[in-house]
Every structure is written in structure tokens, then in C-alpha cells.
VOPA-485369 format. One record per residue: x, y, z of N, C-alpha, C in turn; residue in one letter; residue number from 1. Coordinates in nm, 2 decimals. Last residue first. Layout:
VOPA-485369
@nX=X	nY=Y	nZ=Z	caX=X	caY=Y	caZ=Z	cX=X	cY=Y	cZ=Z	type=A	seq=NUM
...
***
This chain:
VOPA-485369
@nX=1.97	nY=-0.24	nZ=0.49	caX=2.08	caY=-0.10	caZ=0.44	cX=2.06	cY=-0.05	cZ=0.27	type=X	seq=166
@nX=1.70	nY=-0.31	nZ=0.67	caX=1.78	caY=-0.32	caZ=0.50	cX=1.84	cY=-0.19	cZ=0.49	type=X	seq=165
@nX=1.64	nY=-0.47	nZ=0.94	caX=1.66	caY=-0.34	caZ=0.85	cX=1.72	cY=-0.35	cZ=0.72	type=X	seq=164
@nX=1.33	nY=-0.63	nZ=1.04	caX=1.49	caY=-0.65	caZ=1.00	cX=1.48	cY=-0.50	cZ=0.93	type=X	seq=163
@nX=1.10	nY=-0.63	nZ=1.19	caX=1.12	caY=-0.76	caZ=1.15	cX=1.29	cY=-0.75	cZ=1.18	type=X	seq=162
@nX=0.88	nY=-0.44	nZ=1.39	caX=0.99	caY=-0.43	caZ=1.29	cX=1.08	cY=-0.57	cZ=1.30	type=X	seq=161
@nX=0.57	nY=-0.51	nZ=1.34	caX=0.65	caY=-0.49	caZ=1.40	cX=0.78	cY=-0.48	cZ=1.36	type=X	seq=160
@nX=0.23	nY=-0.37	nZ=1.32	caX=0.30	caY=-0.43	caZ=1.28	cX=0.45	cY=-0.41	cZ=1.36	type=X	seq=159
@nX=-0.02	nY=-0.27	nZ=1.43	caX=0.04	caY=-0.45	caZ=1.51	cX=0.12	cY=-0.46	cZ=1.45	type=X	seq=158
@nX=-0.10	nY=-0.01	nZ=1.36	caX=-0.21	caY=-0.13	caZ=1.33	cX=-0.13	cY=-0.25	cZ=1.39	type=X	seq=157
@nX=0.09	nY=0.14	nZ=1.50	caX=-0.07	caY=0.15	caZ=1.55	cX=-0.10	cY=0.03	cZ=1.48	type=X	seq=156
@nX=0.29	nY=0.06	nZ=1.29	caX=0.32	caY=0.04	caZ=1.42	cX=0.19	cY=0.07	cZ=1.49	type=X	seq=155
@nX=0.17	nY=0.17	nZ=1.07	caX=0.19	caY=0.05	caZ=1.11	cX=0.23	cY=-0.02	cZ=1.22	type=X	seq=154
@nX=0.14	nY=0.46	nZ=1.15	caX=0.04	caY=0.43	caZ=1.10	cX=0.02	cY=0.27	cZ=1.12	type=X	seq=153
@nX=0.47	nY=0.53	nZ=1.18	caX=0.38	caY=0.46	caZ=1.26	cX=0.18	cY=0.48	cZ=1.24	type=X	seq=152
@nX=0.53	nY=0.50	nZ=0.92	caX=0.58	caY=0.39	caZ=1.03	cX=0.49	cY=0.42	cZ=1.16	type=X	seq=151
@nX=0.40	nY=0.70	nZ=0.78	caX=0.38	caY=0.60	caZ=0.72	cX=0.40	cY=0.50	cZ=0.87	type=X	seq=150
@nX=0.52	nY=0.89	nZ=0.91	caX=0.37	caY=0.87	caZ=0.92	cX=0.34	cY=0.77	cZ=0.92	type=X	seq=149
@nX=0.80	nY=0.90	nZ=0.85	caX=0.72	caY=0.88	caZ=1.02	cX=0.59	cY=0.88	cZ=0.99	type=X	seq=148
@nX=1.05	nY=0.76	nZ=0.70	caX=0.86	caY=0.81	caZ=0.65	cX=0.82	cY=0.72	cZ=0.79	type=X	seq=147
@nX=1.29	nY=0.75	nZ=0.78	caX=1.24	caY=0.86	caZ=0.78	cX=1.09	cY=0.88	cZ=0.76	type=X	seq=146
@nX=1.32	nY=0.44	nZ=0.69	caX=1.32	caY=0.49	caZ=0.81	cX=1.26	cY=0.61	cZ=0.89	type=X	seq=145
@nX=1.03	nY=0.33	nZ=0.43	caX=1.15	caY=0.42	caZ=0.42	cX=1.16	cY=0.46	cZ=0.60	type=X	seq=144
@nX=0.94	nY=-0.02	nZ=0.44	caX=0.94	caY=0.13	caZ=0.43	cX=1.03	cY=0.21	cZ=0.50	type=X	seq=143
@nX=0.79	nY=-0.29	nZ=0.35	caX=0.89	caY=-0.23	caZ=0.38	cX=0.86	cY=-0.09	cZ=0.34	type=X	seq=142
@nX=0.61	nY=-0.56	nZ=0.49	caX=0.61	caY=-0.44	caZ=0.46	cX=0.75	cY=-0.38	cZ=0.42	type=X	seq=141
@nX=0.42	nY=-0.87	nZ=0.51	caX=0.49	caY=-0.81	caZ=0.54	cX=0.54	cY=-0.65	cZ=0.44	type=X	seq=140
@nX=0.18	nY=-1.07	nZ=0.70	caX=0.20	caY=-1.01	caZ=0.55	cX=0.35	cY=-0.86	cZ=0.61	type=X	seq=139
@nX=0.07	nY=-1.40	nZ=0.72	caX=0.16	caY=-1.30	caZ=0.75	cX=0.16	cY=-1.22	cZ=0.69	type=X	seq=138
@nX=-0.12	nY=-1.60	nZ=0.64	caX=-0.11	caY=-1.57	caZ=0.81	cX=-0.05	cY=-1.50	cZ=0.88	type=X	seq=137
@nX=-0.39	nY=-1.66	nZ=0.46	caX=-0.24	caY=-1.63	caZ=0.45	cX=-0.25	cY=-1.57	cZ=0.58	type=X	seq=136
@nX=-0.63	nY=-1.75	nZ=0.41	caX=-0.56	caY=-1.85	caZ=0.45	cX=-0.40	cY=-1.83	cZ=0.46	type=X	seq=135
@nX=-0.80	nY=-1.55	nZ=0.27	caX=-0.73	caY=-1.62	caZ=0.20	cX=-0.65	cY=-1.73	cZ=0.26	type=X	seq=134
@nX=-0.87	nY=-1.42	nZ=0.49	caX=-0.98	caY=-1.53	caZ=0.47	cX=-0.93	cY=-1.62	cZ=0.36	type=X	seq=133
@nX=-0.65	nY=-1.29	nZ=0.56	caX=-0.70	caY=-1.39	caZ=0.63	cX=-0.80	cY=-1.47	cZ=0.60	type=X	seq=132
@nX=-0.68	nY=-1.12	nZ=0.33	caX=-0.53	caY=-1.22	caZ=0.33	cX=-0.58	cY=-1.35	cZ=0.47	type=X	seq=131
@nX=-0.86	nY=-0.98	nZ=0.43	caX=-0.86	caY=-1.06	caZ=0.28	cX=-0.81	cY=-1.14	cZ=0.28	type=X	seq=130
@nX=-0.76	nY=-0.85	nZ=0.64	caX=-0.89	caY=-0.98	caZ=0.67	cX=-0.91	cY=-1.02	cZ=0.51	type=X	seq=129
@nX=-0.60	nY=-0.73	nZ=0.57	caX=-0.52	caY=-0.81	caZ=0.69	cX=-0.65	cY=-0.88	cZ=0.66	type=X	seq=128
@nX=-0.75	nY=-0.54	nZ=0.35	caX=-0.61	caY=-0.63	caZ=0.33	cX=-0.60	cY=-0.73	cZ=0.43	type=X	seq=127
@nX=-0.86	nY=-0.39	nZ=0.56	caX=-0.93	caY=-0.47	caZ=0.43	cX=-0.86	cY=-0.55	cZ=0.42	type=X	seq=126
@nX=-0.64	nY=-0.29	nZ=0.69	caX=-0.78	caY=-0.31	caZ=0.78	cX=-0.79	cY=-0.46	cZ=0.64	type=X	seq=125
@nX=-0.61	nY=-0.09	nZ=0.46	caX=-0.50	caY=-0.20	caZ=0.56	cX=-0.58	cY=-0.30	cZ=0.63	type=X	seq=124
@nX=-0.79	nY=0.09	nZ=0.45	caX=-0.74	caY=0.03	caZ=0.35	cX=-0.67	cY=-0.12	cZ=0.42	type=X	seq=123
@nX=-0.80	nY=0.24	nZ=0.71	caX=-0.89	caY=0.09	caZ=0.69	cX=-0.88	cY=0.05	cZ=0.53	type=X	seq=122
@nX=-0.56	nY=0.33	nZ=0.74	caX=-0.59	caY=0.24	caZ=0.82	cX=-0.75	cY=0.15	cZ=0.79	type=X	seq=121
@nX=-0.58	nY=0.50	nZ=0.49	caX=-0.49	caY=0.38	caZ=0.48	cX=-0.52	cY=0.31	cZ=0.63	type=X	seq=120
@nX=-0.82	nY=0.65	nZ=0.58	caX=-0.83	caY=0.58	caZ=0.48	cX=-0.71	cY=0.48	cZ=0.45	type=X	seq=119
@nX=-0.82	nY=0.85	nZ=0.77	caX=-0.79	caY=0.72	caZ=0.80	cX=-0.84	cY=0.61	cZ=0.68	type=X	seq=118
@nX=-0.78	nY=1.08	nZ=0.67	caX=-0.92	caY=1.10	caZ=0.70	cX=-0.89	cY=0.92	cZ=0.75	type=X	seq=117
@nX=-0.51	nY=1.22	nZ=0.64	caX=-0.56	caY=1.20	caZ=0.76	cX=-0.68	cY=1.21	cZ=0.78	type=X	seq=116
@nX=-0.55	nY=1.28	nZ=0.27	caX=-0.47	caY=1.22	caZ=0.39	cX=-0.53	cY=1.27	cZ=0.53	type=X	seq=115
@nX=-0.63	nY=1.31	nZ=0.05	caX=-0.70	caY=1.27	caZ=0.12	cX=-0.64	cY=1.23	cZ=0.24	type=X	seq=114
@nX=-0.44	nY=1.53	nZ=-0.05	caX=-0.60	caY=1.57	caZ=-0.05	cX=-0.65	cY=1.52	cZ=0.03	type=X	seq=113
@nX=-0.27	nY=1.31	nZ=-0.14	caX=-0.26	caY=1.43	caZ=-0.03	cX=-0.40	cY=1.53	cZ=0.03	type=X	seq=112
@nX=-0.38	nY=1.00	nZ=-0.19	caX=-0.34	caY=1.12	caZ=-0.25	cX=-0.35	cY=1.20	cZ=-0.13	type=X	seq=111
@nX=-0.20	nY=0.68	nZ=-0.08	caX=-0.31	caY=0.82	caZ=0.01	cX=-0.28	cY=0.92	cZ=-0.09	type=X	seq=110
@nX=-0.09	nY=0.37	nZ=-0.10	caX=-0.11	caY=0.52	caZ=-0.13	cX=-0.21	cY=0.58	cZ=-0.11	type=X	seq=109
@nX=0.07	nY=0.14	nZ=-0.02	caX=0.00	caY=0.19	caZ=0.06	cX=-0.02	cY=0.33	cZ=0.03	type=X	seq=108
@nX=0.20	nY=-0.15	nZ=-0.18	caX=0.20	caY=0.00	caZ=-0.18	cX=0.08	cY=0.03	cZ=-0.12	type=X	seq=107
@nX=0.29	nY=-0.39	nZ=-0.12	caX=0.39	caY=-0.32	caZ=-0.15	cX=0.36	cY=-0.17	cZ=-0.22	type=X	seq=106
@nX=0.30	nY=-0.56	nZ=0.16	caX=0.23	caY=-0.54	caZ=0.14	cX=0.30	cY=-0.37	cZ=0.03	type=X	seq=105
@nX=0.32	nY=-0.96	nZ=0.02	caX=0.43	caY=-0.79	caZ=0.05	cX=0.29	cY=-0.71	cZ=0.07	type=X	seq=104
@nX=0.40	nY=-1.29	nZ=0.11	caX=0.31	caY=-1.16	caZ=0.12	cX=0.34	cY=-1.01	cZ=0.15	type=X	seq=103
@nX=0.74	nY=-1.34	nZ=0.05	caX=0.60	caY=-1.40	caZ=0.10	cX=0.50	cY=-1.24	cZ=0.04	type=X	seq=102
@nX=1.00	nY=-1.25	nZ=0.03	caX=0.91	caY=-1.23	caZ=0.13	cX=0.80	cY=-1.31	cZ=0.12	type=X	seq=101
@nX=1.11	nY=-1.32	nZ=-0.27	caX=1.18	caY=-1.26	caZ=-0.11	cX=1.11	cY=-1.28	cZ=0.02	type=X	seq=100
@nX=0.84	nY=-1.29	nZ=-0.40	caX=0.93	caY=-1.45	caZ=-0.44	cX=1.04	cY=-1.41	cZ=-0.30	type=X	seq=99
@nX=0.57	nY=-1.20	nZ=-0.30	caX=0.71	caY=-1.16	caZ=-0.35	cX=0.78	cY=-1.23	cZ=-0.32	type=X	seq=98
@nX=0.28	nY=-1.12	nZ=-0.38	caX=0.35	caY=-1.25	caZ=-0.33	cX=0.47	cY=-1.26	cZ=-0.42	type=X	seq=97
@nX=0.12	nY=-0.78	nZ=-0.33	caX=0.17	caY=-0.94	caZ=-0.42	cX=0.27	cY=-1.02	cZ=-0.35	type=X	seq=96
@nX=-0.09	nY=-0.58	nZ=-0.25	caX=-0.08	caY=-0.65	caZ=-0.20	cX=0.01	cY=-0.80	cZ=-0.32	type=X	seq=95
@nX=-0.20	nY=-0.27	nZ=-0.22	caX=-0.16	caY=-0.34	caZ=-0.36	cX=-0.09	cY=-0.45	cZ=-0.27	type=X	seq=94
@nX=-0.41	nY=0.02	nZ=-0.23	caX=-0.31	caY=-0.13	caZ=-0.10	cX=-0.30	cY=-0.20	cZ=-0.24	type=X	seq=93
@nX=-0.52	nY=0.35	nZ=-0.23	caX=-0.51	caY=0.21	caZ=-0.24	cX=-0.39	cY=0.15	cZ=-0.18	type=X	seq=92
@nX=-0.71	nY=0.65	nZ=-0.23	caX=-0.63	caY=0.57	caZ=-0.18	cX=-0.63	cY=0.40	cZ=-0.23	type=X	seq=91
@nX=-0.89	nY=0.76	nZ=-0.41	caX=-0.84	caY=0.83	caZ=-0.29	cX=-0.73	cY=0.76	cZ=-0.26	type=X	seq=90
@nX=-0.96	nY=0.83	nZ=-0.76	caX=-0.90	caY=0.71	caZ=-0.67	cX=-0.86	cY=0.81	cZ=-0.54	type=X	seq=89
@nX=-1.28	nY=0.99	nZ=-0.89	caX=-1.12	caY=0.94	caZ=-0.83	cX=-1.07	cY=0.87	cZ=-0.71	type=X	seq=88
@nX=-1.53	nY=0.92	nZ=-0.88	caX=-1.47	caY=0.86	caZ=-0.99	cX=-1.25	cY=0.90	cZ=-0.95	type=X	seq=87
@nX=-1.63	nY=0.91	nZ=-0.51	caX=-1.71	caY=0.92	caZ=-0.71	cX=-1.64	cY=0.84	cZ=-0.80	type=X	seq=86
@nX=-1.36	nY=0.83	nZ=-0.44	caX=-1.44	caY=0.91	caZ=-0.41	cX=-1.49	cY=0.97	cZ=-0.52	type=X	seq=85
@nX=-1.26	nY=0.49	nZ=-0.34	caX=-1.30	caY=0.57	caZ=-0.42	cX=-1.36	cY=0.69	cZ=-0.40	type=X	seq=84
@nX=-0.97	nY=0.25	nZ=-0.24	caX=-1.10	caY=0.39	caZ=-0.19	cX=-1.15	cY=0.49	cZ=-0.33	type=X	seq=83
@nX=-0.92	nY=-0.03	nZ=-0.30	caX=-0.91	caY=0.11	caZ=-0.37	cX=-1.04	cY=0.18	cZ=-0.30	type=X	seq=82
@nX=-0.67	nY=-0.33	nZ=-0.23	caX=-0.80	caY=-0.26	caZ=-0.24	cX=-0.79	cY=-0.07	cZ=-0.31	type=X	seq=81
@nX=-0.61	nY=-0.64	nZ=-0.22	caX=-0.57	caY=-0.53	caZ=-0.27	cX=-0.67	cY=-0.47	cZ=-0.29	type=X	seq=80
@nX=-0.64	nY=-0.91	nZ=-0.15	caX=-0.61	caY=-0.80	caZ=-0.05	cX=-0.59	cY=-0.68	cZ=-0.12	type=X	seq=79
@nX=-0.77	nY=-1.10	nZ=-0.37	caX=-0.85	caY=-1.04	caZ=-0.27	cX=-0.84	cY=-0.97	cZ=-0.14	type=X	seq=78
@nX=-0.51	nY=-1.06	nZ=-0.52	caX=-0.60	caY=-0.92	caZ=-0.55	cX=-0.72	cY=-0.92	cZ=-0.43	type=X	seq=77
@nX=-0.23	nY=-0.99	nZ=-0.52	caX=-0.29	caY=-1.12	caZ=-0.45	cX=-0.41	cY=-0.99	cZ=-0.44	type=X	seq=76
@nX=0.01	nY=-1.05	nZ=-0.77	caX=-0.11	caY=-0.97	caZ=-0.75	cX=-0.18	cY=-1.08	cZ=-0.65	type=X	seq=75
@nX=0.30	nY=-1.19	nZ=-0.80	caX=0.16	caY=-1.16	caZ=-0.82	cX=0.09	cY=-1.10	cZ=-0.74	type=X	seq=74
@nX=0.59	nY=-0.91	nZ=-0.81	caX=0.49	caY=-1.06	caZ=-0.69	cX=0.37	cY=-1.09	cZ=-0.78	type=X	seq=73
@nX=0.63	nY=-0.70	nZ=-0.92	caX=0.68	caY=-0.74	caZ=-0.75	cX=0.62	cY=-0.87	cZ=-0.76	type=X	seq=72
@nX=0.54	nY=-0.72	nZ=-1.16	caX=0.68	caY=-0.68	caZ=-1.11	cX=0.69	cY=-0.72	cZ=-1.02	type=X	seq=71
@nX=0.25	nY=-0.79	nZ=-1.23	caX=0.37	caY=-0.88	caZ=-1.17	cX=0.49	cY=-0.89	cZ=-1.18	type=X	seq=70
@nX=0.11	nY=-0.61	nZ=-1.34	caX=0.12	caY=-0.74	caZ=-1.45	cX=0.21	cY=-0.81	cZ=-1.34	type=X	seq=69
@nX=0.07	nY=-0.41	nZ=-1.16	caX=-0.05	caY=-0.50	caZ=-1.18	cX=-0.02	cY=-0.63	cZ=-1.25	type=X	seq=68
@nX=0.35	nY=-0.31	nZ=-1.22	caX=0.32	caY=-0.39	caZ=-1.09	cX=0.19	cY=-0.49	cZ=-1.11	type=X	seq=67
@nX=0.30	nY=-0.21	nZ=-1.49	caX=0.38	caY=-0.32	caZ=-1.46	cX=0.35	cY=-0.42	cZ=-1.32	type=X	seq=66
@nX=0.09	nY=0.02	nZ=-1.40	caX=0.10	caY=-0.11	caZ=-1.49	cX=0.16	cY=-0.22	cZ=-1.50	type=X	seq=65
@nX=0.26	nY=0.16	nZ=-1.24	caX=0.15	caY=0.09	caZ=-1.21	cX=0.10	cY=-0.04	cZ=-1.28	type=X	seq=64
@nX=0.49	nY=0.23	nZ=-1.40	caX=0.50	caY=0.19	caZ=-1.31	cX=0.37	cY=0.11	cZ=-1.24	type=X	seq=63
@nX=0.31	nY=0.38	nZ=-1.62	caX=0.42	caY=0.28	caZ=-1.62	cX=0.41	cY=0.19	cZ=-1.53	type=X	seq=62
@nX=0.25	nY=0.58	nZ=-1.43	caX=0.08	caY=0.45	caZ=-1.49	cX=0.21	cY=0.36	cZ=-1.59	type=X	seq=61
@nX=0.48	nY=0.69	nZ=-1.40	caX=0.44	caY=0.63	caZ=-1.29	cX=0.27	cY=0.54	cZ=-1.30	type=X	seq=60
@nX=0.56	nY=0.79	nZ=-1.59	caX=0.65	caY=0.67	caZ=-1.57	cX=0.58	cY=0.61	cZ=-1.47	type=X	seq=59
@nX=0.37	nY=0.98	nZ=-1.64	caX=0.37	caY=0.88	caZ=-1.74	cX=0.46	cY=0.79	cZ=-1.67	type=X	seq=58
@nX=0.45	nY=1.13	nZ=-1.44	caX=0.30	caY=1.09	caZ=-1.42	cX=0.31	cY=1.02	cZ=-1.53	type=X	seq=57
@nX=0.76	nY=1.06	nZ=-1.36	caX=0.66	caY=1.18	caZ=-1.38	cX=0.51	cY=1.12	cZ=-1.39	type=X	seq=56
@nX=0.93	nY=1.05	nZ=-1.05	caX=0.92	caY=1.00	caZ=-1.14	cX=0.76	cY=1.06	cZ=-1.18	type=X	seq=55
@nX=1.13	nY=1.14	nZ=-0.83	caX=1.16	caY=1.20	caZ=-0.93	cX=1.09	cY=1.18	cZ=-1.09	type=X	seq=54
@nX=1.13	nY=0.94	nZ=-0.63	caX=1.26	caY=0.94	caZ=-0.70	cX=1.21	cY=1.02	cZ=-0.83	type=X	seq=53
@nX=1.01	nY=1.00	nZ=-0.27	caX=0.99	caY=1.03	caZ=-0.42	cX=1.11	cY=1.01	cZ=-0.51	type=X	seq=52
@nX=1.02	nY=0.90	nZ=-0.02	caX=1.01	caY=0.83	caZ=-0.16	cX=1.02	cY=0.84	cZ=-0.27	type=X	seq=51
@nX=0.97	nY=1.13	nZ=0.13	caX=1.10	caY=1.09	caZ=0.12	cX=1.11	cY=0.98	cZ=0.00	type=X	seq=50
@nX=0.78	nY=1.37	nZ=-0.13	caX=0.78	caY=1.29	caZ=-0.01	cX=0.93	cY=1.20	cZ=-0.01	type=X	seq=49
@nX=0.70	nY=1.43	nZ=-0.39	caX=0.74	caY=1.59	caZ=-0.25	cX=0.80	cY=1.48	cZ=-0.15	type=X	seq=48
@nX=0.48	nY=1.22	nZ=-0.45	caX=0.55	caY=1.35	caZ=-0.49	cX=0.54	cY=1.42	cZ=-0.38	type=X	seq=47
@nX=0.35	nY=1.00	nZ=-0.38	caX=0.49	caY=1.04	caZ=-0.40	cX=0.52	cY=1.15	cZ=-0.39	type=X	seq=46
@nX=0.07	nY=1.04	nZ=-0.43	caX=0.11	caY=1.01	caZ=-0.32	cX=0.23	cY=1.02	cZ=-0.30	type=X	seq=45
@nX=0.08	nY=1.08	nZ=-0.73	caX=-0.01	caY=1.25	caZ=-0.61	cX=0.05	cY=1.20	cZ=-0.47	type=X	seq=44
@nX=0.16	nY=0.85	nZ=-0.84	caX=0.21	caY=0.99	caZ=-0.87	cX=0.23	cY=1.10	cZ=-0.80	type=X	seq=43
@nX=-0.07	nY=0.68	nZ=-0.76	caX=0.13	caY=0.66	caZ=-0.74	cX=0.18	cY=0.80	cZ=-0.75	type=X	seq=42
@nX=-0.29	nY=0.81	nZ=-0.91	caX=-0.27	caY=0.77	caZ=-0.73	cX=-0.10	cY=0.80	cZ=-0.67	type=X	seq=41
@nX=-0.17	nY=0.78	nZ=-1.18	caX=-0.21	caY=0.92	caZ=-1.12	cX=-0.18	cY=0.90	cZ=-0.96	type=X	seq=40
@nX=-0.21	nY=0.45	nZ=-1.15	caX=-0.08	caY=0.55	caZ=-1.20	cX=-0.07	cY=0.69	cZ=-1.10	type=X	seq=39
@nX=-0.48	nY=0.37	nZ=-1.03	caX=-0.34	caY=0.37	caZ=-0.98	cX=-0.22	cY=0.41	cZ=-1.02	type=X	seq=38
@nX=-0.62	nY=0.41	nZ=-1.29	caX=-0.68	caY=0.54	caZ=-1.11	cX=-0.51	cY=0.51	cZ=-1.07	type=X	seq=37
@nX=-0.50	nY=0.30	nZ=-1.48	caX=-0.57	caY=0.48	caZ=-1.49	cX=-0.57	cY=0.52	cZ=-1.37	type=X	seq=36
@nX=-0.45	nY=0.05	nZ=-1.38	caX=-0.38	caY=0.10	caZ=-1.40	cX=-0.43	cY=0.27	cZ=-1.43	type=X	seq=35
@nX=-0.73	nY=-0.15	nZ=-1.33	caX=-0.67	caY=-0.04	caZ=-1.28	cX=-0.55	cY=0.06	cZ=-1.29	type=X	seq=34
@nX=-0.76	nY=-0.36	nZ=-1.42	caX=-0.81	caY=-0.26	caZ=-1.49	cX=-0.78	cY=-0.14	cZ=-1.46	type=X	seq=33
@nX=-0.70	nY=-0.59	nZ=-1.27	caX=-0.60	caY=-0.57	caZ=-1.37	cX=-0.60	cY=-0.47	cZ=-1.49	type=X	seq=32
@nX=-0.86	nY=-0.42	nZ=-0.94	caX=-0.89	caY=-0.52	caZ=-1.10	cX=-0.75	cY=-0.46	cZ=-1.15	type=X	seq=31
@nX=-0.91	nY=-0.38	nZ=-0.60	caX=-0.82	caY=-0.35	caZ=-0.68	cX=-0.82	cY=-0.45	cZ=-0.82	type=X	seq=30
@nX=-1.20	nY=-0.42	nZ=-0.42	caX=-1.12	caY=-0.47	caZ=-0.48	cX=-1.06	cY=-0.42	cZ=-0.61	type=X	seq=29
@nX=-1.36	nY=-0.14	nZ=-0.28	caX=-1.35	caY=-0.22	caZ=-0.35	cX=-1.23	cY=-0.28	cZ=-0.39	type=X	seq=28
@nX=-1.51	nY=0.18	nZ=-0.10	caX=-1.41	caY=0.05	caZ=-0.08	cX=-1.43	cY=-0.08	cZ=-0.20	type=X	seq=27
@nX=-1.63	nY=0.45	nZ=-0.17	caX=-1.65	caY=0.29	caZ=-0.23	cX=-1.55	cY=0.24	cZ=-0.18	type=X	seq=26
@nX=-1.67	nY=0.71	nZ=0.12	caX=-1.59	caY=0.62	caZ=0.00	cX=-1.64	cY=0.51	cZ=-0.07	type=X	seq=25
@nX=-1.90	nY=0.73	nZ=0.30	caX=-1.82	caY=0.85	caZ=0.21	cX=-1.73	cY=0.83	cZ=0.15	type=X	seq=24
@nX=-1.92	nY=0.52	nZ=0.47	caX=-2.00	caY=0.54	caZ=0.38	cX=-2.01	cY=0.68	cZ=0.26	type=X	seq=23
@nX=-1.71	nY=0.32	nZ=0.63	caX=-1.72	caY=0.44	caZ=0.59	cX=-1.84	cY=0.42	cZ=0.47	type=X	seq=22
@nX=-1.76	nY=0.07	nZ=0.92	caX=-1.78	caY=0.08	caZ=0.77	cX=-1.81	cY=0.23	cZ=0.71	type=X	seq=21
@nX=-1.55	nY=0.10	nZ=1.19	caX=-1.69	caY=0.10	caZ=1.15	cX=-1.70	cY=0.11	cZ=0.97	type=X	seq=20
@nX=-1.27	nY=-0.15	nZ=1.14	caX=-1.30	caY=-0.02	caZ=1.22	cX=-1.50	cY=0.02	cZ=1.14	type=X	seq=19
@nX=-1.24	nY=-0.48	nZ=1.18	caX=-1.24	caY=-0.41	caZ=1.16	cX=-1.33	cY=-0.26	cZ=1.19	type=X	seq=18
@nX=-1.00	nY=-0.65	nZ=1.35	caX=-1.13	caY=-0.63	caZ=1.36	cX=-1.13	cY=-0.47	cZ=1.31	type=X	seq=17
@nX=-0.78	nY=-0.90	nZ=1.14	caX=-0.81	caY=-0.75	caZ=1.26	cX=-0.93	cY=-0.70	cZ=1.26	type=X	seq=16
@nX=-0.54	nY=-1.10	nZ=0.98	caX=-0.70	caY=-1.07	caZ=1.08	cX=-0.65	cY=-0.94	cZ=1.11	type=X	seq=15
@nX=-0.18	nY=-1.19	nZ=1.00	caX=-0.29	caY=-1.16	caZ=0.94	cX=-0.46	cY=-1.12	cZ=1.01	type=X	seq=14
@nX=0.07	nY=-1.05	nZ=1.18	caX=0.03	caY=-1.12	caZ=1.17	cX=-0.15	cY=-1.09	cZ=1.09	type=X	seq=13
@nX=0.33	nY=-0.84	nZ=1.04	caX=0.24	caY=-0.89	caZ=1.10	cX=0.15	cY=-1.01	cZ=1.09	type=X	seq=12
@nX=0.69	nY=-0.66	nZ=0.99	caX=0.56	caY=-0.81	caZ=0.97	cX=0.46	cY=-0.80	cZ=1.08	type=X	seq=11
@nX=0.87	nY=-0.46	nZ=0.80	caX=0.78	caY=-0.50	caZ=0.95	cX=0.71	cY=-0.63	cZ=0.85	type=X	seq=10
@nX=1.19	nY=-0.36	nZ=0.72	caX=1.09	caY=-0.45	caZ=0.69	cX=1.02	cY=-0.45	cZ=0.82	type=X	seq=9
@nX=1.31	nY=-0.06	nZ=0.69	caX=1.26	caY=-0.13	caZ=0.76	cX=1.18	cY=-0.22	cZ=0.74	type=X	seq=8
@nX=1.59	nY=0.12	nZ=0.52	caX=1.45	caY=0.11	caZ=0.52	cX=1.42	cY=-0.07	cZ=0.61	type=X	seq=7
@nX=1.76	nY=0.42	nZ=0.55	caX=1.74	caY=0.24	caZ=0.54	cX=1.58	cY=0.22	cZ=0.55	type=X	seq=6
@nX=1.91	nY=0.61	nZ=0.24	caX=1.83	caY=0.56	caZ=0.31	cX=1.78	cY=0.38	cZ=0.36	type=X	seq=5
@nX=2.21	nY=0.66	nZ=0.17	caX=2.15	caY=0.62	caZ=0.12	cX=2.03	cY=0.55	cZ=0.27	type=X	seq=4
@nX=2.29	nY=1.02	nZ=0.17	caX=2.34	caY=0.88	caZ=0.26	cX=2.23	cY=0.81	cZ=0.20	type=X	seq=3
@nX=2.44	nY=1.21	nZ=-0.15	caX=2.30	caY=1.21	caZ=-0.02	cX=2.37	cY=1.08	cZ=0.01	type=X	seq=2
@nX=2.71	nY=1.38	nZ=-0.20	caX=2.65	caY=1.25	caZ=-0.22	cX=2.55	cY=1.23	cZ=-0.10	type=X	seq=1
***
């Protein structure tokens, strides 16, 4: 029987000055159209990783889908964002207002391809000044103990560890 993983709520506080403006992505707001780039995205970001539960590329534009309709939270869409490169999704931030928490921030995906070009640090970036010009003043996170990139990618941007969830 594997140990069941804990995972760590962080919080921060909303604003942050943002990093120089990339001009080798579209940055844009995440639409209720999105499920095609955000399935696949969910899918390439998962896979192999301590998150991964094993789920295929159909359960996962499932899975996308549902969230855009408000599985977690509503959709707080002027923080949710999508890196684009041409016509595939690099990365996105999905941002809903989770009846538990308040402002979640409840997926932070990087296809592998695109990882360590700092695309979830100014995905994140986007989000903390959306939610601030939206007048929201906290946004909060959870993730897996073991996902060291992920934790401290957050821990660099100000976030801090709130509470643990067994």
C-alpha cells in the first residue's frame, strides 16, 4: 500500500510587479472555449509526475471541461490565463472560487516541452494582478509535498505555507 501523500495549502497575498513582457508567447485570458488546448495541456503536464493518477487524454478534456463549468469554484476568469505558442497551449493558471478556500489557485500547468522557460512564474505573475485589480486580496494553493519544483517556484513568488492536509 503506497503512504498517502500530504499536501500543502500556501497563501499569498494578491499584486506583484510584473517580470518584463515575453514576446515569444500570447499571454491571454483563459475562455469557457477552452477545454481543447486545456485537456491535452492537463494531460502533457501530468503525466510521469507525483500527480499523476493515471488519467488518459480523454478523461483529462473531461476533466478540463468540467472544471471550466465549475467543479472546483467558479471560474474567476480575469485570473486565469494561457500561454500560447502559435496554436498550442504552453501553459496555463486556472483560477476558481472554492466554496473551502476562497480564491484557489487550482491548476498551474507547464507542458514538458515548455518547462524552465519561466512561463508559470509569469503565468502566476498575471493571475496575482488580475485578482488584484479584481479587488481579491488572497489567493490560495495546494500542492503535492514531494512536487519540489512546483513548491518552490511558489515559495520564490511570496507564497507561504498556510496548513498541511493529510
Amino acid at each position: 500500500m503506497t503512504a498517502k501523500l500530504k499536501r500543502l495549502i500556501l497563501v499569498r497575498q494578491t499584486g506583484i510587479n510584473l517580470s518584463p513582457t515575453r514576446t515569444d508567447f500570447v499571454f491571454r485570458n483563459l475562455t469557457s472555449e477552452d477545454t481543447s488546448l486545456l485537456g491535452p495541456l492537463m494531460f502533457e503536464a501530468y503525466k510521469g509526475t507525483i500527480d499523476d493518477e493515471g488519467q488518459t487524454l480523454e478523461e483529462s478534456l473531461v476533466e478540463a471541461g468540467d472544471t471550466l463549468k465549475g467543479k472546483y469554484g467558479k471560474i474567476i476568469w480575469p485570473a486565469s490565463f494561457i500561454a500560447m505558442d502559435k496554436e498550442i497551449a504552453a501553459a496555463a493558471t486556472v483560477v476558481t472560487d472554492y466554496v473551502k478556500t476562497g480564491p484557489l489557485l487550482a491548476f498551474v500547468l507547464t507542458s514538458p516541452s515548455y518547462q524552465k522557460r519561466g512561463l508559470g512564474t509569469k503565468l502566476i505573475e498575471l493571475t496575482l494582478n488580475g485578482l488584484a485589480k479584481a479587488g481579491i486580496k488572497q489567493l490560495r494553493l495546494v500542492v503535492t509535498e514531494l512536487n519540489e519544483n512546483a513548491l518552490r517556484l511558489y515559495i520564490k513568488l511570496g507564497f507561504a505555507i498556510e496548513s498541511i492536509k493529510e
